[in-house]
N, CA, C and O atoms as a Maestro MAE file, in Angstrom:
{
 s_m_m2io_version
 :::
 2.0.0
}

f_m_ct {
 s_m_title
 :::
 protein
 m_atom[336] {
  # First column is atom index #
  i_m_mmod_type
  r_m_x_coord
  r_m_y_coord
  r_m_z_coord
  i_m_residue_number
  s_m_chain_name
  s_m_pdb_residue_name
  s_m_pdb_atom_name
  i_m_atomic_number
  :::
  1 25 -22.690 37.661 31.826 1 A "UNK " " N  " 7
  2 3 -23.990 37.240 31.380 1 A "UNK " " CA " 6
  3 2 -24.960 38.423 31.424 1 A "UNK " " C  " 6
  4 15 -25.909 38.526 30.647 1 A "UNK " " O  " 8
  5 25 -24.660 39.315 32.388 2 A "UNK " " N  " 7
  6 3 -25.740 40.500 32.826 2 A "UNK " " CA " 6
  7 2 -25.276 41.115 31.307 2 A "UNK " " C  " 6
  8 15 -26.217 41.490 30.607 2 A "UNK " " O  " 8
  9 25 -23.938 41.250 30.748 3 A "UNK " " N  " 7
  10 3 -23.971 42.206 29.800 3 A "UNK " " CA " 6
  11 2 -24.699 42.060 28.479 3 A "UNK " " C  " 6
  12 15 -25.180 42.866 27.683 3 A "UNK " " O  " 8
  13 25 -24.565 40.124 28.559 4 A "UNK " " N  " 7
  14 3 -25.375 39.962 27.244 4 A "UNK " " CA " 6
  15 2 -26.832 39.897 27.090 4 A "UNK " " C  " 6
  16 15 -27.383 40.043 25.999 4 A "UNK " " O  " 8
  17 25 -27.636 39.610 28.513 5 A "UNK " " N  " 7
  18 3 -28.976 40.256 28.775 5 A "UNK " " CA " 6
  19 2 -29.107 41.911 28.164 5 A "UNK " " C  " 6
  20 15 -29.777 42.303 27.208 5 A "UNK " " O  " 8
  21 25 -28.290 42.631 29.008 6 A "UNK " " N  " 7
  22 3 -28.790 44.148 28.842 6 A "UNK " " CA " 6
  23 2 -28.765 44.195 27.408 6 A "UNK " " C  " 6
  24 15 -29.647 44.917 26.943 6 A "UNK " " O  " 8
  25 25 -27.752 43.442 26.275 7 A "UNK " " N  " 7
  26 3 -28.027 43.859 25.169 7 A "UNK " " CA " 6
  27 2 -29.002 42.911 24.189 7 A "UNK " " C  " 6
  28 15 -28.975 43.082 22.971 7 A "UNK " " O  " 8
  29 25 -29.662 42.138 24.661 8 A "UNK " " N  " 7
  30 3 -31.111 41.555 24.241 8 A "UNK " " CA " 6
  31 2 -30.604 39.871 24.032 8 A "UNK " " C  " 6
  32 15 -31.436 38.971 24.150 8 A "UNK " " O  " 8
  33 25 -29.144 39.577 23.709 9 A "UNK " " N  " 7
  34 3 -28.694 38.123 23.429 9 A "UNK " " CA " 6
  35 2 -29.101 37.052 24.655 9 A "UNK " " C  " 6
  36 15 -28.415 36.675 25.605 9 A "UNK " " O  " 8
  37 25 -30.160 36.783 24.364 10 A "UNK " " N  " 7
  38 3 -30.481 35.485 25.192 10 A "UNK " " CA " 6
  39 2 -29.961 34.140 25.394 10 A "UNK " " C  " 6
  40 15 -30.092 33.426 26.388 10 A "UNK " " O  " 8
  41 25 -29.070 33.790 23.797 11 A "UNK " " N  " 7
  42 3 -29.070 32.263 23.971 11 A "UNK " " CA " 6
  43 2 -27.495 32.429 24.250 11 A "UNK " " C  " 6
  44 15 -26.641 33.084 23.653 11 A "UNK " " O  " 8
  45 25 -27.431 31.652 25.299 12 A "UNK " " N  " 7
  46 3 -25.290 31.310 24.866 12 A "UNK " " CA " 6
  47 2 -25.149 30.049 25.656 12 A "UNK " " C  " 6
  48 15 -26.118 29.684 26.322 12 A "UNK " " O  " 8
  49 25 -24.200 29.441 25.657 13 A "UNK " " N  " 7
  50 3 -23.494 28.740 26.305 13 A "UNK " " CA " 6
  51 2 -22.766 29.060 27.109 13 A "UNK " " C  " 6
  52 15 -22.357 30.195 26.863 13 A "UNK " " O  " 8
  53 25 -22.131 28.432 28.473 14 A "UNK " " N  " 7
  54 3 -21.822 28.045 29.321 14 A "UNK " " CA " 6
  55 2 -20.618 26.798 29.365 14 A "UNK " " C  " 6
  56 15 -20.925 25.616 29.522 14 A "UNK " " O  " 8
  57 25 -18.785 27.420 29.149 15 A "UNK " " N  " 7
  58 3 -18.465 26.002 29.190 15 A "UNK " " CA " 6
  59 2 -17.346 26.521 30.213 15 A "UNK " " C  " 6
  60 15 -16.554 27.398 29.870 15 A "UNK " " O  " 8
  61 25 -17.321 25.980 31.396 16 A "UNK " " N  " 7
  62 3 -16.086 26.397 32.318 16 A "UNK " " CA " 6
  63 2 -14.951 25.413 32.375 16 A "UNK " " C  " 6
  64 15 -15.061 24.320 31.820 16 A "UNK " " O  " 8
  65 25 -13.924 25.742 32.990 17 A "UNK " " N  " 7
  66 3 -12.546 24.560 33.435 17 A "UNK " " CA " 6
  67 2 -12.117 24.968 32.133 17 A "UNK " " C  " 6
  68 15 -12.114 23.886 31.545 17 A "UNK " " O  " 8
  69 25 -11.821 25.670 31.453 18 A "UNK " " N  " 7
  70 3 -11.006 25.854 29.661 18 A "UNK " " CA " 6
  71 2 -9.814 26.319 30.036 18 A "UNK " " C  " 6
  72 15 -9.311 27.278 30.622 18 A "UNK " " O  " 8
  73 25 -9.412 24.908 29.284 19 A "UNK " " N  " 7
  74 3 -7.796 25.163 29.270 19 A "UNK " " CA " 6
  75 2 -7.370 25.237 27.856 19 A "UNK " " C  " 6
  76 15 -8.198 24.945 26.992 19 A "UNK " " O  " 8
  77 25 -5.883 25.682 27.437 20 A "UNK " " N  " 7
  78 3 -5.501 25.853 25.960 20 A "UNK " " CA " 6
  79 2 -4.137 26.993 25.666 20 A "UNK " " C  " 6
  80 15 -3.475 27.521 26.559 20 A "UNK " " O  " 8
  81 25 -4.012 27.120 24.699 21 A "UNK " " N  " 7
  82 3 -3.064 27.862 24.065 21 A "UNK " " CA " 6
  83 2 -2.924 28.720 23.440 21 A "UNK " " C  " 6
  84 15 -3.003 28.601 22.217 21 A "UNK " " O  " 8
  85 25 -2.686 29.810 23.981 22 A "UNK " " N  " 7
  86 3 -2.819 31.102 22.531 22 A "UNK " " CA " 6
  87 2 -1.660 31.759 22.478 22 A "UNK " " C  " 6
  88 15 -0.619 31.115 22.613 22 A "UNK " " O  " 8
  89 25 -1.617 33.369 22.244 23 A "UNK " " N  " 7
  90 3 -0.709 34.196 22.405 23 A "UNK " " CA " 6
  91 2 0.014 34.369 23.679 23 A "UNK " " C  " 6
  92 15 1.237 34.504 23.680 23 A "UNK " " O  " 8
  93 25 -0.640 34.370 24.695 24 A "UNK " " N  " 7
  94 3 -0.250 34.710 25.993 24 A "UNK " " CA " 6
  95 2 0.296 33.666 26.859 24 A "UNK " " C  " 6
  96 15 0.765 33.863 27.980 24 A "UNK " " O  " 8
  97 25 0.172 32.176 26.064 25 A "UNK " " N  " 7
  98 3 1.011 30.738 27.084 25 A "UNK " " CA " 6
  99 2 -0.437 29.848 27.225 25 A "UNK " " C  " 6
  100 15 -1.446 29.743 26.529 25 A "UNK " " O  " 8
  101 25 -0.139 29.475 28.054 26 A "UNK " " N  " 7
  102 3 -1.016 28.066 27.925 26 A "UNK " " CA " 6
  103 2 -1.839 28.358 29.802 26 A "UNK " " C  " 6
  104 15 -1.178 28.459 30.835 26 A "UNK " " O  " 8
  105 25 -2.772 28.400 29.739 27 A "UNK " " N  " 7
  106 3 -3.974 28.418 30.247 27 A "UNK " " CA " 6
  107 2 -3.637 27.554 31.264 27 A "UNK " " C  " 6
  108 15 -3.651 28.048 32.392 27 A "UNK " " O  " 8
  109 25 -3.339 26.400 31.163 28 A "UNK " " N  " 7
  110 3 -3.339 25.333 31.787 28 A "UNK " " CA " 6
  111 2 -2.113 25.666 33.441 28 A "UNK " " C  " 6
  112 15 -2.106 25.187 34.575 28 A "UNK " " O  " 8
  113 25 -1.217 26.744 32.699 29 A "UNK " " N  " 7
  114 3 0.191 27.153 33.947 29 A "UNK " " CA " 6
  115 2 -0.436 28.038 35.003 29 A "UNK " " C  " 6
  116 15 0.022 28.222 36.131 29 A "UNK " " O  " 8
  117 25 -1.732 28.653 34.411 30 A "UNK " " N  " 7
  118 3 -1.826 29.819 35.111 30 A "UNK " " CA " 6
  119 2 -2.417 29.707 36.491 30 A "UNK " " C  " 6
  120 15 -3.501 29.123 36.474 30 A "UNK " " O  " 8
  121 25 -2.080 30.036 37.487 31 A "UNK " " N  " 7
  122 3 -2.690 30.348 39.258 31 A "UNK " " CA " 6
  123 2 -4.183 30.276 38.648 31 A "UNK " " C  " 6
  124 15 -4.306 30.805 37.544 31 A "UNK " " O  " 8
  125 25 -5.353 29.681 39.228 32 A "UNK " " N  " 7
  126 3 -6.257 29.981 39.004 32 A "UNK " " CA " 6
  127 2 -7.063 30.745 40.048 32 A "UNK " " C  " 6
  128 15 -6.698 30.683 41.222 32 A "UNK " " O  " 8
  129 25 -7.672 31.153 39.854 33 A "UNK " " N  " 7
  130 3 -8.881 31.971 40.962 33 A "UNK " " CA " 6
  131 2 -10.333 31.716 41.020 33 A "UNK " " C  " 6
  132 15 -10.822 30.771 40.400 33 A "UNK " " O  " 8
  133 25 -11.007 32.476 41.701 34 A "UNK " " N  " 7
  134 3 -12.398 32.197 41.763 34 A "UNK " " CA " 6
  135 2 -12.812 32.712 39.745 34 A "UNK " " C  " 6
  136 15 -13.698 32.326 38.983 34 A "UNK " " O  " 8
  137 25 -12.047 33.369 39.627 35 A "UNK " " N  " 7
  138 3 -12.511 33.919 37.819 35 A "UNK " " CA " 6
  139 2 -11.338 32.966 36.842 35 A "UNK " " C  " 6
  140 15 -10.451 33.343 36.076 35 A "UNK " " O  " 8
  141 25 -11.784 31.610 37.252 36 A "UNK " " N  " 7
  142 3 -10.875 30.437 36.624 36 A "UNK " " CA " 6
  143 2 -11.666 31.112 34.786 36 A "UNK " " C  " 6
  144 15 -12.594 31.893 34.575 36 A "UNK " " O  " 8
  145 25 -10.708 30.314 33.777 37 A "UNK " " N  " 7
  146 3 -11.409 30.535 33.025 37 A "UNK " " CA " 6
  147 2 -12.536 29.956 32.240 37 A "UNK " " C  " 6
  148 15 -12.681 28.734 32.265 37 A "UNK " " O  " 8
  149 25 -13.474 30.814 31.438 38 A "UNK " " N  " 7
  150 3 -14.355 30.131 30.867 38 A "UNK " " CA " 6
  151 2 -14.712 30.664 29.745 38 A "UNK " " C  " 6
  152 15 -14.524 31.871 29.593 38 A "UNK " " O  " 8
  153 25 -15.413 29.744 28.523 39 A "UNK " " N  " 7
  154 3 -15.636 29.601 27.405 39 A "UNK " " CA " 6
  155 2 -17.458 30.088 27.190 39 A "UNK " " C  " 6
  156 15 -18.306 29.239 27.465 39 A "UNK " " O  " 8
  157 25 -17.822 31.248 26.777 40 A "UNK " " N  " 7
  158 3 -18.983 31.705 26.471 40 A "UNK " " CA " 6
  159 2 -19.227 31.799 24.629 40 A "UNK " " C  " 6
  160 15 -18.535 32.299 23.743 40 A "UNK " " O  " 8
  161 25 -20.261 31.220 24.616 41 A "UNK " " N  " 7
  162 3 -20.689 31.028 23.347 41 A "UNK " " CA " 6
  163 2 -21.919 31.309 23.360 41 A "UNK " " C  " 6
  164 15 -22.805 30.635 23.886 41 A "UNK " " O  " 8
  165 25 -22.126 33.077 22.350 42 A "UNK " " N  " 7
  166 3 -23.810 33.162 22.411 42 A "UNK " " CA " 6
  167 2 -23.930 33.728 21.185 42 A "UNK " " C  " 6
  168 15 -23.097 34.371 20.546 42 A "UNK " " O  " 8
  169 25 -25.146 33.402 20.893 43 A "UNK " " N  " 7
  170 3 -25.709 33.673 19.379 43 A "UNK " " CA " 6
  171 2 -26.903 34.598 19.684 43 A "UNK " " C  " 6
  172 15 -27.708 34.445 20.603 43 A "UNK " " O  " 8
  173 25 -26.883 35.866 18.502 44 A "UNK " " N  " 7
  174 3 -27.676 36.929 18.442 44 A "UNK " " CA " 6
  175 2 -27.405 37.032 16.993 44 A "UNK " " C  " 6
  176 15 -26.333 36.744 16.459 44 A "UNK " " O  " 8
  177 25 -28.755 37.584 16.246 45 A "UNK " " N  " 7
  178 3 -29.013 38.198 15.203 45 A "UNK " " CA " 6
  179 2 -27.917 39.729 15.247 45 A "UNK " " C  " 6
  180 15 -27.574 40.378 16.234 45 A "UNK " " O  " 8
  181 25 -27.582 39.944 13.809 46 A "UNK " " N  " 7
  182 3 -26.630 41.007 13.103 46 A "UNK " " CA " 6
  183 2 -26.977 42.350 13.818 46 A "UNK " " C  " 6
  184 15 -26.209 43.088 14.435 46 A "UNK " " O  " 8
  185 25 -28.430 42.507 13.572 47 A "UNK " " N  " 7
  186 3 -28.698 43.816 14.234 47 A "UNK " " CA " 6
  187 2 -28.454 44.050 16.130 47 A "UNK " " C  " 6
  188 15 -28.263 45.149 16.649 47 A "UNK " " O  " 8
  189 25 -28.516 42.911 16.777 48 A "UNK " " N  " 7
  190 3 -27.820 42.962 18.460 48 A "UNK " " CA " 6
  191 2 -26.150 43.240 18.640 48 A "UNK " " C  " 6
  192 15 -25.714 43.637 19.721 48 A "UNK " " O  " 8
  193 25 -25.151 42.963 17.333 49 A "UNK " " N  " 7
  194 3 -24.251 42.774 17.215 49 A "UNK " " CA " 6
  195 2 -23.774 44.257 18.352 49 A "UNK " " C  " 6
  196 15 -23.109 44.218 19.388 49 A "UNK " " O  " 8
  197 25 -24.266 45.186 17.820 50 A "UNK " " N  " 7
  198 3 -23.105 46.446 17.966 50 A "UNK " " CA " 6
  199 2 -23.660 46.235 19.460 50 A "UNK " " C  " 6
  200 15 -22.739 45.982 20.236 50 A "UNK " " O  " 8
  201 25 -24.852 46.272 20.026 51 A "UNK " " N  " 7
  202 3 -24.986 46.936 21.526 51 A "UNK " " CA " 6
  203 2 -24.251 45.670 22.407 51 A "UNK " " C  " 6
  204 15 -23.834 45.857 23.550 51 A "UNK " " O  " 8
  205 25 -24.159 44.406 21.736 52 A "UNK " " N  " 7
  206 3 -23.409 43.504 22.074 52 A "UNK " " CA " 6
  207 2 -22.324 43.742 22.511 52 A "UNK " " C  " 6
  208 15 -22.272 43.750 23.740 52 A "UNK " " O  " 8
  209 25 -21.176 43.996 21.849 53 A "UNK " " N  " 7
  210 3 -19.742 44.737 21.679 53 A "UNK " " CA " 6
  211 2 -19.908 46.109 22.711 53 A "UNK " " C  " 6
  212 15 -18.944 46.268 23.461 53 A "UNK " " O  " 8
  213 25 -20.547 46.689 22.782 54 A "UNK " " N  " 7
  214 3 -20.707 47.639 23.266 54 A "UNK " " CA " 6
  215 2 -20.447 47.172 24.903 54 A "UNK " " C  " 6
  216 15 -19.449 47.453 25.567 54 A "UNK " " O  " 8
  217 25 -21.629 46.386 25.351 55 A "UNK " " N  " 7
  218 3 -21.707 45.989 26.817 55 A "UNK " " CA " 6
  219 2 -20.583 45.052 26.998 55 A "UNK " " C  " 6
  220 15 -20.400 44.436 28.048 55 A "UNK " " O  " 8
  221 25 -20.027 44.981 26.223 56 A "UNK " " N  " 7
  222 3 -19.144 43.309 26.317 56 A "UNK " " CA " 6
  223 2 -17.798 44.325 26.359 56 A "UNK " " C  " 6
  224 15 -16.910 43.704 26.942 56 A "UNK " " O  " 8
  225 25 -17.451 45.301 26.064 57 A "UNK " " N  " 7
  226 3 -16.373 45.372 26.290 57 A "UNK " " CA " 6
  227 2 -15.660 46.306 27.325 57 A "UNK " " C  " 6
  228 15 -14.486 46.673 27.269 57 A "UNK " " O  " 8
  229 25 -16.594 46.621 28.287 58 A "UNK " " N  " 7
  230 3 -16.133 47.123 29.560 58 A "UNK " " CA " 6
  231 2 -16.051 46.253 30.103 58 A "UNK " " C  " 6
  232 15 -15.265 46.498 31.019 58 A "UNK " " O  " 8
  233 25 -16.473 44.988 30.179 59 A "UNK " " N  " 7
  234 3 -15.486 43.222 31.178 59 A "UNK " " CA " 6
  235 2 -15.165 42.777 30.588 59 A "UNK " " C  " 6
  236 15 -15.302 41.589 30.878 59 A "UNK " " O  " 8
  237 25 -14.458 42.969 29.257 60 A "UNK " " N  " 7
  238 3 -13.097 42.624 28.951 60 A "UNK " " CA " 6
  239 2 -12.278 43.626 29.230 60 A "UNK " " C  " 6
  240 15 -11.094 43.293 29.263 60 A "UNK " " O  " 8
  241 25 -12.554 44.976 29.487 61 A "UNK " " N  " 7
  242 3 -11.320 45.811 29.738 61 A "UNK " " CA " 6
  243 2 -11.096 45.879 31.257 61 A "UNK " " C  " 6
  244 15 -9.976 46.129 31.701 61 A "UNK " " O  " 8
  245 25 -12.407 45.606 32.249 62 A "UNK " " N  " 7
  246 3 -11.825 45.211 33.544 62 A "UNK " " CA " 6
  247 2 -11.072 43.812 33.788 62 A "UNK " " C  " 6
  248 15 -10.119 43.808 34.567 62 A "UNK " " O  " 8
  249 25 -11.385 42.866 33.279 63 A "UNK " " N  " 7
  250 3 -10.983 41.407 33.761 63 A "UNK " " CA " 6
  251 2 -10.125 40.816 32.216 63 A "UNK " " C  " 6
  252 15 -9.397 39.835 32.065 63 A "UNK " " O  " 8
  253 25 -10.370 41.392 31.675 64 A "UNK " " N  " 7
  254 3 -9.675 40.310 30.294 64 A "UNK " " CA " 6
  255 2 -10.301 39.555 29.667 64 A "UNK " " C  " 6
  256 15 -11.503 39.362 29.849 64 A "UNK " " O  " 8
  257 25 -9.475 38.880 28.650 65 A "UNK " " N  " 7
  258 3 -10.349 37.910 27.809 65 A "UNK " " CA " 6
  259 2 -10.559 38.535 26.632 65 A "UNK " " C  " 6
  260 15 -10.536 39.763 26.560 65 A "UNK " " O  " 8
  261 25 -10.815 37.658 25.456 66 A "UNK " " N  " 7
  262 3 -11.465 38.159 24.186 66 A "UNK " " CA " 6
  263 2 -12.597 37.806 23.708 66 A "UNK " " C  " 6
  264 15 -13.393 37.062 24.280 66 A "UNK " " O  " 8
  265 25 -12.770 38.402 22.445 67 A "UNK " " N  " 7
  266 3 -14.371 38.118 22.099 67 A "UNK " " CA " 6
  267 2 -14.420 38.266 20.451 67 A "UNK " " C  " 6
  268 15 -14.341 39.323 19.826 67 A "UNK " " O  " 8
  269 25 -14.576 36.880 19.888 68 A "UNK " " N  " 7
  270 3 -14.594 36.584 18.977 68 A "UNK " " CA " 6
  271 2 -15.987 36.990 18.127 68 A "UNK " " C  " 6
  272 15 -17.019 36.581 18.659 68 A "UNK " " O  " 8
  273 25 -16.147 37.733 16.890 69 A "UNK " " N  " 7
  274 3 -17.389 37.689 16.282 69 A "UNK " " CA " 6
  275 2 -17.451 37.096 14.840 69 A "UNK " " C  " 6
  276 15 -16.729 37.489 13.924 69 A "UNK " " O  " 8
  277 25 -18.747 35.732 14.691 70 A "UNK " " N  " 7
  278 3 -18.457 34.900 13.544 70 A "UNK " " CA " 6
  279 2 -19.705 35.055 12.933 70 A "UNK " " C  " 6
  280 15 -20.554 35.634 13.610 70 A "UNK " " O  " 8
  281 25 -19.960 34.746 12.027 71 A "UNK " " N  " 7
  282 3 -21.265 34.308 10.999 71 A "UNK " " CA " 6
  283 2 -20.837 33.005 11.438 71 A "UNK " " C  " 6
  284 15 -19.710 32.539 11.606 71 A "UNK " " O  " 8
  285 25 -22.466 32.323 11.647 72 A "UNK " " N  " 7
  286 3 -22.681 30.774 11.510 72 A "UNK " " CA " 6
  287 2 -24.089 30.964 10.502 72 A "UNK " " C  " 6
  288 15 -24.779 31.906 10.113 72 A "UNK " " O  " 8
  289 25 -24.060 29.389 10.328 73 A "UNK " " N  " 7
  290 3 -25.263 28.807 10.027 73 A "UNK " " CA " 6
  291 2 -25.657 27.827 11.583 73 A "UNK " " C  " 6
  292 15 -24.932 27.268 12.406 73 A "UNK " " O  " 8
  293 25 -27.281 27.988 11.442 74 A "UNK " " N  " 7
  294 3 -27.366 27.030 12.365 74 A "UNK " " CA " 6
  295 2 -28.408 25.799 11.267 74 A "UNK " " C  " 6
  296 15 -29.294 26.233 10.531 74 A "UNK " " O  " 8
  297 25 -28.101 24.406 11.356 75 A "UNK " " N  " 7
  298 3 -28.251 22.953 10.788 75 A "UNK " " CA " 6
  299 2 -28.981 22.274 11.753 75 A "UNK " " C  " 6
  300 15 -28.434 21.657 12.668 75 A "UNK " " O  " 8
  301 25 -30.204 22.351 11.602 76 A "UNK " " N  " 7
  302 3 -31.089 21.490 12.411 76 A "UNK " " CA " 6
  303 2 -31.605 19.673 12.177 76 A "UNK " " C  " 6
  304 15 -32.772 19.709 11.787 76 A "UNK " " O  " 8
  305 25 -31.214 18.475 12.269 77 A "UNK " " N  " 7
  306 3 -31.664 17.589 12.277 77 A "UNK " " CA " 6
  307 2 -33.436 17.446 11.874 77 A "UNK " " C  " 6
  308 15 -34.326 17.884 12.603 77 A "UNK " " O  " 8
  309 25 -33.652 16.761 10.601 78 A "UNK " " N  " 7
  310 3 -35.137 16.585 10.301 78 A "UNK " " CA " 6
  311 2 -35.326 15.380 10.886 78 A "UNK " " C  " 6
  312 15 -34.528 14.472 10.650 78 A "UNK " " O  " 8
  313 25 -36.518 15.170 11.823 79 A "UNK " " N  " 7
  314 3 -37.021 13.914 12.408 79 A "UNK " " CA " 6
  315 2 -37.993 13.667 11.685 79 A "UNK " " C  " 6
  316 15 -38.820 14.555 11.480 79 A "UNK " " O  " 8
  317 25 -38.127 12.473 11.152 80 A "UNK " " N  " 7
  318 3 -38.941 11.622 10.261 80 A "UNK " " CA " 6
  319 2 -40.035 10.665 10.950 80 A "UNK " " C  " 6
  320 15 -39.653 9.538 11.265 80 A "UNK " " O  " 8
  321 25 -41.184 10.982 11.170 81 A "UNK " " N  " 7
  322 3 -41.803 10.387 12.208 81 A "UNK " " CA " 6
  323 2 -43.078 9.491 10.620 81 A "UNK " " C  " 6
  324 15 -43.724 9.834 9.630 81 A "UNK " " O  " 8
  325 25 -42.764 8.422 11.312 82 A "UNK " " N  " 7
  326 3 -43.207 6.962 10.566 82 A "UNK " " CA " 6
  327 2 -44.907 6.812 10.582 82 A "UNK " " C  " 6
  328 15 -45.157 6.548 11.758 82 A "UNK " " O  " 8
  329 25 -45.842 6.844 10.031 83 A "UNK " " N  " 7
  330 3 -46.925 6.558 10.553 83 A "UNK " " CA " 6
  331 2 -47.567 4.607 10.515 83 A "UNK " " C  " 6
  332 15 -47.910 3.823 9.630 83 A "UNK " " O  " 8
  333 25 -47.499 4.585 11.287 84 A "UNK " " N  " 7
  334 3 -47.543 2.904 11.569 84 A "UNK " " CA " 6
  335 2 -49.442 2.478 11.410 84 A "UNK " " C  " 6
  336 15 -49.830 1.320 11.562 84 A "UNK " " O  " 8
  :::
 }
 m_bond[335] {
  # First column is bond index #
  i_m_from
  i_m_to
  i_m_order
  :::
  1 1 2 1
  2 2 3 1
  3 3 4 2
  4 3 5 1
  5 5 6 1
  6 6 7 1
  7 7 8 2
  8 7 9 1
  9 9 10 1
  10 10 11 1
  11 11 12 2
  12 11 13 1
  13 13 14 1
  14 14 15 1
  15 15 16 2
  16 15 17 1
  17 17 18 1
  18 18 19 1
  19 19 20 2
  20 19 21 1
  21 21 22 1
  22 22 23 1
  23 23 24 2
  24 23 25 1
  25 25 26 1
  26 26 27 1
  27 27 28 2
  28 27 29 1
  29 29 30 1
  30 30 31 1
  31 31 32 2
  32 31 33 1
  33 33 34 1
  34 34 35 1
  35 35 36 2
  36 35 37 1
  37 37 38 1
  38 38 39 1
  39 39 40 2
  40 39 41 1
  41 41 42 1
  42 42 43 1
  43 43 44 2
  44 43 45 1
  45 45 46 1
  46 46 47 1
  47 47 48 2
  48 47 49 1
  49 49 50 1
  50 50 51 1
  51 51 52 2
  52 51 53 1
  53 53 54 1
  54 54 55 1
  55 55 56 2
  56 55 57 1
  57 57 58 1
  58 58 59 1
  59 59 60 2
  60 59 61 1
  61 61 62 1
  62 62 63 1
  63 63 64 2
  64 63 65 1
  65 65 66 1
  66 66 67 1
  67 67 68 2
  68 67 69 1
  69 69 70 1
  70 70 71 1
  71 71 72 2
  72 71 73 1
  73 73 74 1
  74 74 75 1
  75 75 76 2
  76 75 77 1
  77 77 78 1
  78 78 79 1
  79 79 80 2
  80 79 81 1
  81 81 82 1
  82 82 83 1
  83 83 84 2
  84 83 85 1
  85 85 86 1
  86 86 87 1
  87 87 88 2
  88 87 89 1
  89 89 90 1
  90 90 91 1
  91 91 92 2
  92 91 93 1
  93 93 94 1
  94 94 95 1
  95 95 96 2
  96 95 97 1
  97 97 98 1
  98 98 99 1
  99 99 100 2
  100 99 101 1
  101 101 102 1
  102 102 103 1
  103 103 104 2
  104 103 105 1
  105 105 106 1
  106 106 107 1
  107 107 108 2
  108 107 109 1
  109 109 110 1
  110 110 111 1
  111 111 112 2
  112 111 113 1
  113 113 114 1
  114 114 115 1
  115 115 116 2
  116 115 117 1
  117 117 118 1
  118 118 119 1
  119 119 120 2
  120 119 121 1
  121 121 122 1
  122 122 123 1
  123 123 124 2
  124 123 125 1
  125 125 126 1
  126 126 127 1
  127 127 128 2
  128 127 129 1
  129 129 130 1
  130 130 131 1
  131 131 132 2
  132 131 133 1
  133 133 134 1
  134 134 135 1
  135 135 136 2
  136 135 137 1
  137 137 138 1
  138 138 139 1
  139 139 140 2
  140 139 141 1
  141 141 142 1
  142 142 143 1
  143 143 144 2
  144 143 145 1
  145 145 146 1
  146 146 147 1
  147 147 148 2
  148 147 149 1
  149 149 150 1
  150 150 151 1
  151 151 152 2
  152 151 153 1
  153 153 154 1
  154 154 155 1
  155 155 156 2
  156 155 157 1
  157 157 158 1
  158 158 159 1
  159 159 160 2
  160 159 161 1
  161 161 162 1
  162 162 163 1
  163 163 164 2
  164 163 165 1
  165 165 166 1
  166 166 167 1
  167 167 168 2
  168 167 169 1
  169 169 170 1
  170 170 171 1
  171 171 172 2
  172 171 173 1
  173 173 174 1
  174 174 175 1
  175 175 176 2
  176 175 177 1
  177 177 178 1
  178 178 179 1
  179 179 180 2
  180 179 181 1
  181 181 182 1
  182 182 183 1
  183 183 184 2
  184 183 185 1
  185 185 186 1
  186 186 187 1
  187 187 188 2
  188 187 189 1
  189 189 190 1
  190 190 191 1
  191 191 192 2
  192 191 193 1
  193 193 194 1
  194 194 195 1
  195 195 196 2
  196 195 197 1
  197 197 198 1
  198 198 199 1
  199 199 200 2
  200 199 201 1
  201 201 202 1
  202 202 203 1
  203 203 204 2
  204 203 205 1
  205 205 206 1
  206 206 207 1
  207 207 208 2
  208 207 209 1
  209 209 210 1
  210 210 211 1
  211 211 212 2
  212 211 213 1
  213 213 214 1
  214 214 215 1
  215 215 216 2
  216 215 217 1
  217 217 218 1
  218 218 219 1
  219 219 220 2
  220 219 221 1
  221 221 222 1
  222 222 223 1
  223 223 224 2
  224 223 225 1
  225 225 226 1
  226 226 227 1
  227 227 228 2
  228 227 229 1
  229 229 230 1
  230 230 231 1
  231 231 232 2
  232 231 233 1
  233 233 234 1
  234 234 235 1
  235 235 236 2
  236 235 237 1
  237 237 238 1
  238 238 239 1
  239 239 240 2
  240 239 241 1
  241 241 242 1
  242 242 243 1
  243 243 244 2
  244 243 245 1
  245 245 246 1
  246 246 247 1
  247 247 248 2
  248 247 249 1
  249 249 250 1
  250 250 251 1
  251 251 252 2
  252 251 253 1
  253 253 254 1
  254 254 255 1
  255 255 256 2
  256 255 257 1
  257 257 258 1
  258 258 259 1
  259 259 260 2
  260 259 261 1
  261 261 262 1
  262 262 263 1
  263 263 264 2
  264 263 265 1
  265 265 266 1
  266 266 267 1
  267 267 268 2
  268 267 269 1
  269 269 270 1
  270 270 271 1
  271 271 272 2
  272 271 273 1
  273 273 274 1
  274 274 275 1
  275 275 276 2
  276 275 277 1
  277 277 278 1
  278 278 279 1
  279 279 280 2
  280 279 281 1
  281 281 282 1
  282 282 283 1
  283 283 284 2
  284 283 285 1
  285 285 286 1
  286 286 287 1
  287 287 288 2
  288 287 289 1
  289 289 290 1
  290 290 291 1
  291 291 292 2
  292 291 293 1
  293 293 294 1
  294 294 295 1
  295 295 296 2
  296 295 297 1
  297 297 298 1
  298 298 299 1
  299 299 300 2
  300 299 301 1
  301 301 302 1
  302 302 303 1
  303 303 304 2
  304 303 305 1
  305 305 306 1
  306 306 307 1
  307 307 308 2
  308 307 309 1
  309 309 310 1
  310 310 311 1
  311 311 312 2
  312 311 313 1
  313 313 314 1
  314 314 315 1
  315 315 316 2
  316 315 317 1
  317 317 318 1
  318 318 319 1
  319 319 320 2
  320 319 321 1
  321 321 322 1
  322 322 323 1
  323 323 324 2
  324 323 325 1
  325 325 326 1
  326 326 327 1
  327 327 328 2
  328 327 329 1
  329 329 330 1
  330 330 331 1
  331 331 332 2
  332 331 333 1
  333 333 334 1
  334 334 335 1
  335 335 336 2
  :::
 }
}
């Protein structure tokens, strides 16, 4: 989290206990530890991207893990407020 502060990304998520399947076996076999795993999801504008990657990938090269980079849209709900 400190890394995605230092590089200005404020918003992310937080999802721990992630279990699943990839290349390496299934999540679910593995010994867990105090660095059980977890699921970070944070959104920053194009231009944070690089210093992003930058800080982000000296704790993935100490501890592991990957780091996915996507284009979204974000879809906000319009509330329709009634005047009575």
């Amino acid at each position: 989290m400190e890394s995605l502060d230092k590089s200005g990304v404020h918003g992310h998520i937080v999802i721990r206990n992630v279990a699943g399947k990839g290349l390496r076996g299934t999540a679910e076999d593995l010994d867990m530890t105090m660095l059980d795993n977890v699921y970070i999801i944070a959104f920053c504008m194009p231009e944070q991207l690089k210093s992003a990657v930058e800080n982000i990938r000296p704790v993935l090269n100490k501890f592991g893990g990957t780091c996915y980079v996507s284009d979204v849209m974000e879809i906000r709900s319009l509330k329709c407020v009634a005047s009575l």
